[in-house]
C-alpha positions as CSV (number, residue, x, y, z in Angstrom):
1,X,56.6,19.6,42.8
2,X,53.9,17.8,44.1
3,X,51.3,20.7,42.9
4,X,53.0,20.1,39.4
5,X,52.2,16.1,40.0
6,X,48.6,16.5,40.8
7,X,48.0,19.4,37.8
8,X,49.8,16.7,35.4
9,X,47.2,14.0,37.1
10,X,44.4,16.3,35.9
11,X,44.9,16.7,32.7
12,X,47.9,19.6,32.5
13,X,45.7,22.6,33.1
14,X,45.3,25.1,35.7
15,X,41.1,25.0,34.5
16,X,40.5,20.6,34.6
17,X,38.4,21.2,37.9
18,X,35.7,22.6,35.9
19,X,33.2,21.3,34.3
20,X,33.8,21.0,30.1
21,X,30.7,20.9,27.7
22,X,28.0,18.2,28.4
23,X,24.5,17.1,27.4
24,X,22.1,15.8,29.6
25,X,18.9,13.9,28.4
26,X,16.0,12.7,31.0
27,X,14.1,10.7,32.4
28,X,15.7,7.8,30.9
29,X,14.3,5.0,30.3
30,X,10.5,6.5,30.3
31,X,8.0,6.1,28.4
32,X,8.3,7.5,25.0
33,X,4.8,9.8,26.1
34,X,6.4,11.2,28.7
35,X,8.3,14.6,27.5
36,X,12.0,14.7,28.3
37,X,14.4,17.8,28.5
38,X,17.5,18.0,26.9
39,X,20.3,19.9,28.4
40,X,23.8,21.4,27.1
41,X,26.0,23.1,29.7
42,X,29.4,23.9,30.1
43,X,30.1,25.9,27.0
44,X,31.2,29.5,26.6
45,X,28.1,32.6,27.2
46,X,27.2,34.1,23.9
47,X,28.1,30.7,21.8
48,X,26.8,29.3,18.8
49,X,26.0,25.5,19.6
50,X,24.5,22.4,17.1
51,X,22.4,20.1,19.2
52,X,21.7,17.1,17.1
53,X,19.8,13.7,18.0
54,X,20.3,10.8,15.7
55,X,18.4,7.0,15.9
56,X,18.1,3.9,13.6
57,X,14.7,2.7,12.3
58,X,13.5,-0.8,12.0
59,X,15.5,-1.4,8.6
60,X,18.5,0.0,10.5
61,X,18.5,3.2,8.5
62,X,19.4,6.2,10.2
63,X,17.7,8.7,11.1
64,X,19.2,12.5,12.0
65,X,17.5,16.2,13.2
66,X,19.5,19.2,14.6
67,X,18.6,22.7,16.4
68,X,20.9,25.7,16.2
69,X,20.9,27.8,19.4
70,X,23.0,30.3,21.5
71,X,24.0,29.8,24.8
72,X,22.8,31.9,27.7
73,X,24.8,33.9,30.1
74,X,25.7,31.2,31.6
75,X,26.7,28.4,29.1
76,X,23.7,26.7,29.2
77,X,21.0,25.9,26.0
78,X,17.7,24.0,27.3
79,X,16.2,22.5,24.5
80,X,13.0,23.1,26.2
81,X,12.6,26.5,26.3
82,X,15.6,28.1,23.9
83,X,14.6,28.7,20.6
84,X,16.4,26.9,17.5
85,X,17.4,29.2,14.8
86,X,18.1,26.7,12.2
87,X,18.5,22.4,11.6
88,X,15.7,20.7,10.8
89,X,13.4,23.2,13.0
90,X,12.9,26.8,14.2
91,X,11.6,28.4,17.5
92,X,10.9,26.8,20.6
93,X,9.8,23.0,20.8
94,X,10.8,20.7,23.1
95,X,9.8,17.9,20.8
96,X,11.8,19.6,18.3
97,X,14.4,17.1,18.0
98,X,12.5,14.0,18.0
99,X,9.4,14.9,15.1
100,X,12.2,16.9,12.9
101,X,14.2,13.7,12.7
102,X,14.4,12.5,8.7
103,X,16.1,10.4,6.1
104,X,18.4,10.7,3.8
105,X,16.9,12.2,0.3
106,X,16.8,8.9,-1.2
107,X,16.1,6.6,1.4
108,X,12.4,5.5,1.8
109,X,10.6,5.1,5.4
110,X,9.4,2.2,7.0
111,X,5.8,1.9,7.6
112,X,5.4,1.2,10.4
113,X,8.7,3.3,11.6
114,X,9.8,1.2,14.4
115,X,8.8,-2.3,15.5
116,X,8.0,-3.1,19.8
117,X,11.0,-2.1,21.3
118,X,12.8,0.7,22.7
119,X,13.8,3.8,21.0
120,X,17.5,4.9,21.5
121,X,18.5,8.2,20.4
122,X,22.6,9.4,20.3
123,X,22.5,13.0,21.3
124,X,25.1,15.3,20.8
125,X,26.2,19.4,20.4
126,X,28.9,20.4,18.5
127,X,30.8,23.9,18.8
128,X,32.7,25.3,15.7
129,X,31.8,22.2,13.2
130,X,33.5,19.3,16.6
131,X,31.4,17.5,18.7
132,X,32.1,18.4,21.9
133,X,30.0,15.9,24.0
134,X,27.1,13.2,23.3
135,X,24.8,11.2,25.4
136,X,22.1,8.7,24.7
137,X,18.9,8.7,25.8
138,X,16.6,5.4,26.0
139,X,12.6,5.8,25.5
140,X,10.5,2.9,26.3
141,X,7.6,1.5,23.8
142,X,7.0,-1.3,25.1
143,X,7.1,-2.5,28.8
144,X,9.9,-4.8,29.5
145,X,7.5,-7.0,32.0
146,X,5.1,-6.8,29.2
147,X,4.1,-10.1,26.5
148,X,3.9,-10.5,23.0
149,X,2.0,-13.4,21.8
150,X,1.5,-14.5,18.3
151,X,-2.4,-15.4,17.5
152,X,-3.1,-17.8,14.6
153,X,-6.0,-19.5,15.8
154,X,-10.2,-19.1,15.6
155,X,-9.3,-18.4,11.8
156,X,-7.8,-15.1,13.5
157,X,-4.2,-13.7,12.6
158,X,-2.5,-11.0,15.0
159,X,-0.3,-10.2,18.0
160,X,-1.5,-9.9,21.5
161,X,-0.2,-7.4,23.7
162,X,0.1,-8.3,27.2
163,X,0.6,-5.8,30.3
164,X,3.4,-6.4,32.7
165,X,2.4,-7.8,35.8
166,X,-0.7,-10.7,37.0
167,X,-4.6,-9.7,36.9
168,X,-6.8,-8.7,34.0
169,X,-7.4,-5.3,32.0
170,X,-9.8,-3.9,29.9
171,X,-9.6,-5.1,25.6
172,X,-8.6,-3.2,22.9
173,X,-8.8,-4.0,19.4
174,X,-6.4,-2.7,17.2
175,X,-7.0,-2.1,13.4
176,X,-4.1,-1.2,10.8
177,X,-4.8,0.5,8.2
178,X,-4.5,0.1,4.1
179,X,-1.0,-0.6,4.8
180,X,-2.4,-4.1,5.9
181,X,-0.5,-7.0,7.3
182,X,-0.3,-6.5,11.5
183,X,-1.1,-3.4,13.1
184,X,1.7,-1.2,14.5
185,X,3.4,-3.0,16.7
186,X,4.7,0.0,18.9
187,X,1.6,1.7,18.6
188,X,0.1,-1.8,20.1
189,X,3.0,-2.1,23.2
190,X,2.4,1.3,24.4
191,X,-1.0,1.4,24.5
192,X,-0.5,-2.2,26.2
193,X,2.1,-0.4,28.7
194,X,-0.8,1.9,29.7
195,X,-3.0,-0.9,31.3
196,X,-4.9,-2.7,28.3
197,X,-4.6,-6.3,26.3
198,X,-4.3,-4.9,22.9
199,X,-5.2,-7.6,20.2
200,X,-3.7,-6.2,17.0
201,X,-5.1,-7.9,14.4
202,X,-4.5,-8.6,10.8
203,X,-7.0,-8.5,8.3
204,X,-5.8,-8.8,5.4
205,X,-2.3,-8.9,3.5
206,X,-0.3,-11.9,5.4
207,X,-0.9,-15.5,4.7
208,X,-3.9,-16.8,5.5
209,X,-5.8,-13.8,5.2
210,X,-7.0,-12.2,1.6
211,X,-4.1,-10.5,-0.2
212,X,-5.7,-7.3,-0.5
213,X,-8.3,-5.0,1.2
214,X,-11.2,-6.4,-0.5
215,X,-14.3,-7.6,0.6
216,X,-12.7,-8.3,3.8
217,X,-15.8,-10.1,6.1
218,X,-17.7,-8.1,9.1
219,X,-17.8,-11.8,10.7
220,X,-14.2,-11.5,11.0
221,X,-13.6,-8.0,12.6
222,X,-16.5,-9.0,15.1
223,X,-14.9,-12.6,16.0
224,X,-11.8,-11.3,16.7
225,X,-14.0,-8.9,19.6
226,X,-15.6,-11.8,20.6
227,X,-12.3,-13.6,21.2
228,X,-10.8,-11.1,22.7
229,X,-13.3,-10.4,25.2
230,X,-13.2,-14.3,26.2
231,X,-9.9,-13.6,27.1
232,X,-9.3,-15.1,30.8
233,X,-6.7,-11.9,30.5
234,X,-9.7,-9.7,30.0
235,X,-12.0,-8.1,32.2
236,X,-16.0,-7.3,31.4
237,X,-17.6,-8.3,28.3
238,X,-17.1,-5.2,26.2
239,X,-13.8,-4.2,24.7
240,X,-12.7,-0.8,23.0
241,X,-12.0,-0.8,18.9
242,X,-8.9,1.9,18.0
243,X,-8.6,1.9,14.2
244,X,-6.5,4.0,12.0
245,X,-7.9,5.2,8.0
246,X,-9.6,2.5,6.5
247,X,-9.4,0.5,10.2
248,X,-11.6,3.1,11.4
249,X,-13.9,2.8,8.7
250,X,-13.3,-1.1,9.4
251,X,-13.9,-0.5,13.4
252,X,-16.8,1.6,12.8
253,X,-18.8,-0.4,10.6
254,X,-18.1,-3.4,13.4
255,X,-19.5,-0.9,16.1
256,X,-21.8,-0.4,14.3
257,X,-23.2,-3.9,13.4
258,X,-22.7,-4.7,16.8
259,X,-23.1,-2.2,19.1
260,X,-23.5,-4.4,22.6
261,X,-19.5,-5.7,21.6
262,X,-17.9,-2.3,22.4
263,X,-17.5,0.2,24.9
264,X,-15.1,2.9,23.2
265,X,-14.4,3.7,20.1
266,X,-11.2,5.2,18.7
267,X,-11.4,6.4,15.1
268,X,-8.2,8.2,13.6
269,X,-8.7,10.1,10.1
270,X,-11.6,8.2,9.7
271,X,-14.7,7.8,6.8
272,X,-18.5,8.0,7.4
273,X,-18.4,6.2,4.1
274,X,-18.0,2.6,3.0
275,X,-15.4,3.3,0.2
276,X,-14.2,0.7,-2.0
277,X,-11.8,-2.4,-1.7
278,X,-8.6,-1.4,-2.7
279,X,-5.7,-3.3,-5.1
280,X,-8.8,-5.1,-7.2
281,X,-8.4,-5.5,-10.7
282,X,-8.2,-2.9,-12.5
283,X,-11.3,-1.0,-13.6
284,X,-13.3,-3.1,-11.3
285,X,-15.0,-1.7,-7.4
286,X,-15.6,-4.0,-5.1
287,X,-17.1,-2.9,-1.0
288,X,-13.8,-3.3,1.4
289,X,-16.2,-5.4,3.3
290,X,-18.9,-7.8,3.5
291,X,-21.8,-8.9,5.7
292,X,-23.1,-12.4,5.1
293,X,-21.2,-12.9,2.0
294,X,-22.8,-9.9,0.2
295,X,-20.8,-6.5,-0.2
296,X,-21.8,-3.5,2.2
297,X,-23.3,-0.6,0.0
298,X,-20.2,1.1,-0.7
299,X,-19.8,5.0,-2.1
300,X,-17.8,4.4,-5.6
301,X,-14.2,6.2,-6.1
302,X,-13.0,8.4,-8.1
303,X,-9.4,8.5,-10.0
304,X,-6.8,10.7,-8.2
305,X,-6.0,13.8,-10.3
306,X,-2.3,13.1,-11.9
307,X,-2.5,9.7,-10.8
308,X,-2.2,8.1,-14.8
309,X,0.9,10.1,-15.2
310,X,2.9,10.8,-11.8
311,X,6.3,9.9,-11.9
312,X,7.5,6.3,-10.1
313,X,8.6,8.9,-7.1
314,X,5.7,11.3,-7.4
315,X,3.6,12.0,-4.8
316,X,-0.1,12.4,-6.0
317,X,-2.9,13.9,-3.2
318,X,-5.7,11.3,-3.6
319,X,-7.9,13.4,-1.1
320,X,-9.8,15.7,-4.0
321,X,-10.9,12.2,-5.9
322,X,-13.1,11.2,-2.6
323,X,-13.9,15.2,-2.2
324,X,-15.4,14.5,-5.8
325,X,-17.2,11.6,-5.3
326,X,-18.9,12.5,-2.4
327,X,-19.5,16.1,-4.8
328,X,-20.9,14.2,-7.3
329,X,-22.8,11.6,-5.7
330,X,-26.6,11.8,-5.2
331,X,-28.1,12.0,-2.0
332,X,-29.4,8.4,-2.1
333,X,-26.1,6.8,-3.2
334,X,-24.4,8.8,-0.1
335,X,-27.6,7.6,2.3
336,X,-27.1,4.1,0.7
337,X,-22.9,3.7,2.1
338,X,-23.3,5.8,5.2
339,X,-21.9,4.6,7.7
340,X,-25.2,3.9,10.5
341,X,-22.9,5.3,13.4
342,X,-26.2,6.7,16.1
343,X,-26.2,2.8,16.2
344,X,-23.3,2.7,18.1
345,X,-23.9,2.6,22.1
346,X,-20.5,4.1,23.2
347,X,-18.4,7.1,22.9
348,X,-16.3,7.8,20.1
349,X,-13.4,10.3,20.2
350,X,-12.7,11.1,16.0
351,X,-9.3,12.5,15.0
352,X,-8.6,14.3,11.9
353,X,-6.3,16.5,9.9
354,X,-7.4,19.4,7.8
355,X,-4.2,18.8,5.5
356,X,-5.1,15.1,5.2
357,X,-3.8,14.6,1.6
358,X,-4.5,10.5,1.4
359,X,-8.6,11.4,1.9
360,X,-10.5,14.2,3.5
361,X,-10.6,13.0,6.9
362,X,-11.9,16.8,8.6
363,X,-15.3,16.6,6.3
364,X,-15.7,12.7,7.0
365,X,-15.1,12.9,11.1
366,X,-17.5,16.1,11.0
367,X,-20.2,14.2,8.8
368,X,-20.0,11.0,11.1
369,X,-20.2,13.2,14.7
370,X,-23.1,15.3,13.1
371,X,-24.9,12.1,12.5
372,X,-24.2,11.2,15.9
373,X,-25.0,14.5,17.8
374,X,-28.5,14.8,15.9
375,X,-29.3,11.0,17.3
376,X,-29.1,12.5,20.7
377,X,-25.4,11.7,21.6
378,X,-25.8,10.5,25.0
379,X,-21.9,8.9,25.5
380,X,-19.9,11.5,25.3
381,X,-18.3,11.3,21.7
382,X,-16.1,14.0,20.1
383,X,-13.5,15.4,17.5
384,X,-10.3,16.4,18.1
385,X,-9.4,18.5,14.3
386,X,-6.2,19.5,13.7
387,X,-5.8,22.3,11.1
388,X,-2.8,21.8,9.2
389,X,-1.9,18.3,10.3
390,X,-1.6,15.8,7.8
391,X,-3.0,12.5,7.9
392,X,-0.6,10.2,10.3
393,X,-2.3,12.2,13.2
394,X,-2.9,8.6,15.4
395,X,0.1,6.5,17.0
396,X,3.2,7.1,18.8
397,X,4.4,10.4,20.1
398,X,7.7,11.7,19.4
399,X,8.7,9.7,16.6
400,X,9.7,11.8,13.0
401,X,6.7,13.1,11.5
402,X,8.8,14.2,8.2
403,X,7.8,11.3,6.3
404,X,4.7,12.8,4.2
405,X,4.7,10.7,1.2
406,X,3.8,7.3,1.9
407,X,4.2,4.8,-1.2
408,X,1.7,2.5,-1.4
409,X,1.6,-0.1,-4.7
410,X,2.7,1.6,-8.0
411,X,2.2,5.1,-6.9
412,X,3.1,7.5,-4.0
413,X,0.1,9.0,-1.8
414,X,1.1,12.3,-0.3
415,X,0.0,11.8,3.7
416,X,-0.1,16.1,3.8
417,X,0.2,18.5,6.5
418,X,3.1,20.9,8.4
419,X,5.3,17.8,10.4
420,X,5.0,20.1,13.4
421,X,1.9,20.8,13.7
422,X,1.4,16.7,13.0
423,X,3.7,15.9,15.4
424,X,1.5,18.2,18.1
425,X,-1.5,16.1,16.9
426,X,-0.1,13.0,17.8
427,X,0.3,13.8,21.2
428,X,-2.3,15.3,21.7
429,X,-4.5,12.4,20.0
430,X,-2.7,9.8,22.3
431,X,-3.2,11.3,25.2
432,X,-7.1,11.5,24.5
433,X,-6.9,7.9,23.1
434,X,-6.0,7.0,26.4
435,X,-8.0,9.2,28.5
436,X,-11.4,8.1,26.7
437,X,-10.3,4.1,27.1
438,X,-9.6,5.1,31.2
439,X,-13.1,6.4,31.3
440,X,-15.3,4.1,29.1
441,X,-13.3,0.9,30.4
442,X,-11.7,1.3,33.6
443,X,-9.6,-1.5,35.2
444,X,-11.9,-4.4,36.3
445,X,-15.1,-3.7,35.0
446,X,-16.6,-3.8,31.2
């Protein structure tokens, strides 16, 4: 009788001793650039599984990707290592779960995806269309020791990104692209989390600041380094520049103007060019930026192909209308708007895709190191290319890389590029991002 008792106690069966499905997710509670493993256990040998991972992004929409996979002899499926057969990826990738991760059909994605904070992601496997067991898992962006302070002074607008703890770190200026409006705030938290004060800073498209990216003034890119520097939060005199698209056009040109300012440079999918402003009036080219009032010499554009007649939801490639106008261009028109980059006195780690749809990045990063090598290129710079990644190749790992059409104004720019192998650029580019700023700038000196 009491055997009876204690079997009832435990759930009625003769089997409630062992263990029943689970999932396991780790570290928790890491950074988001540290890999985690995800773990499903307890099932039958020989079993057909669903691992799926769902999270919100900053609009609360959610967000889902799934991996099919057999269990081993054991019961047991490591994400890590077991290949997926089907879901929203195939083969082995233990990232798989977290780049794969998209919307809804008709839903539209943030840009940026996710604001400062942490990333929490419901896993779960399910066995013969049930969920059998879940688990969450908790990735950090931004340290929670760490500051955020609003800057609107010195004429400057941004956010600045404080590491946890006392003392002072290296500088980094962070430059948004033609998205405008503040920089990527989890893109600026975990960089700050790795040891830096990150200054993102707004040039243009929030009050107080131009409303588009036209004619936006060097003085102003190259004040908001001289601030930052002055920092009592920052050590040495130099600071590092990390711009994405048309910020690192933006943080070139300021490198380049001021060379003594800067001691690393960071330039994802960037231009040798200066291209023109963008949301002008129409039929009208103005520079992006000026020095002294007066425009910098500036390449003019050429109309994307389909872009008169694309469809409200029709993702045009806009990278063949700069491919033309450089094509078409005469050699003084090109000399005129390069880019002077041998004027720079740092290293400078470039970052492309060769599936960039939005402009042809590869080409621009190759021109701009070329011009750098042949001056001699004494610090150390260097190109990290990525055939078929697209052109969101800079920012945070591990979040979905299946948003390739970005809307931007009337029309929709196709950002190009297998999500995969863009997601594998991200990393990789965020891990040299960090490693080139922990050389040029270590802790306590400039």
């Amino acid at each position: 009788m009491a055997c009876v008792v204690a079997l009832l106690a435990a759930g009625c069966s003769a089997h409630a001793t062992e263990a029943g499905p689970e999932i396991t997710a780790g570290p928790d509670g890491v950074s988001i650039s540290i890999p985690v493993q995800v773990t499903v256990g307890g099932m039958p040998a020989g079993d057909q599984v669903r691992v799926w991972a769902r999270t919100y992004d900053r609009r609360g929409q959610l967000w889902e990707s799934s991996g099919e996979f057999v269990t081993d002899g054991v019961g047991r499926v490591d994400v890590s290592t077991a290949p997926s057969t089907g879901g929203t990826y195939t083969g082995v990738d233990p990232h798989g779960l977290f780049w794969s991760m998209r919307l809804p059909e008709n839903e539209q994605a943030p840009y940026p995806l996710m604001d400062a904070d942490d990333v929490v992601v419901l896993l779960g496997v399910d066995r013969a269309g049930t969920t059998v067991a879940r688990t969450t898992l908790r990735r950090v962006v931004r340290e929670p020791a760490g500051q955020v302070l609003p800057i609107a002074e010195a004429g400057l607008v941004g956010d600045l990104y404080l590491p946890p703890g006392a003392g002072m770190w290296p500088g980094v200026l962070l430059l948004g692209g033609a998205e405008g409006g503040r920089p990527d705030p989890a893109y600026a938290a975990l960089l700050a989390s790795q040891g830096y004060v990150v200054f993102g800073l707004a040039y243009f498209g929030v009050p107080g600041l131009p409303t588009t990216l036209a004619r936006i003034p060097l003085e102003y890119g190259l004040s908001a380094a001289r601030w930052l520097a002055e920092r009592p939060e920052v050590s040495g005199d130099r600071i590092g520049v990390v711009g994405t698209a048309k910020g690192a056009e933006y943080g070139l040109v300021l490198a380049s103007t001021e060379p003594s300012r800067f001691a690393a440079v960071v330039a994802h999918v960037p231009s040798d060019l200066v291209w023109p402003g963008l949301g002008g009036p129409a039929g009208t080219q103005t520079s992006s930026w000026t020095r002294g009032g007066a425009d910098v010499p500036f390449l003019r554009s050429l109309p994307a192909r389909g872009a008169s007649s694309a469809a409200p939801n029709q993702a045009i490639r806009s990278a063949d209308a700069y491919e033309r106008a450089v094509a078409t261009a005469s050699r003084w028109r090109l000399a005129v708007a390069r880019i002077p980059v041998e004027q720079i006195t740092a290293p400078v780690l470039f970052t492309s895709g060769d599936a960039d749809g939005m402009w042809p990045s590869t080409a621009q990063a190759q021109r701009a190191l070329e011009t750098i090598t042949e001056a001699g290129n004494p610090y150390g710079s260097a190109l990290l290319d990525f055939p078929g990644a697209g052109h969101l190749v800079g920012g945070v790992p591990d979040l979905p890389t299946t948003r390739t059409a970005i809307p931007y104004g009337p029309v929709t720019i196709e950002s190009g590029g297998d999500p995969a192998t863009t997601a594998a650029a991200v990393r990789n580019t965020f891990s040299a991002t960090v490693e080139l700023l922990r050389k040029a700038m270590p802790r306590g000196r400039g």
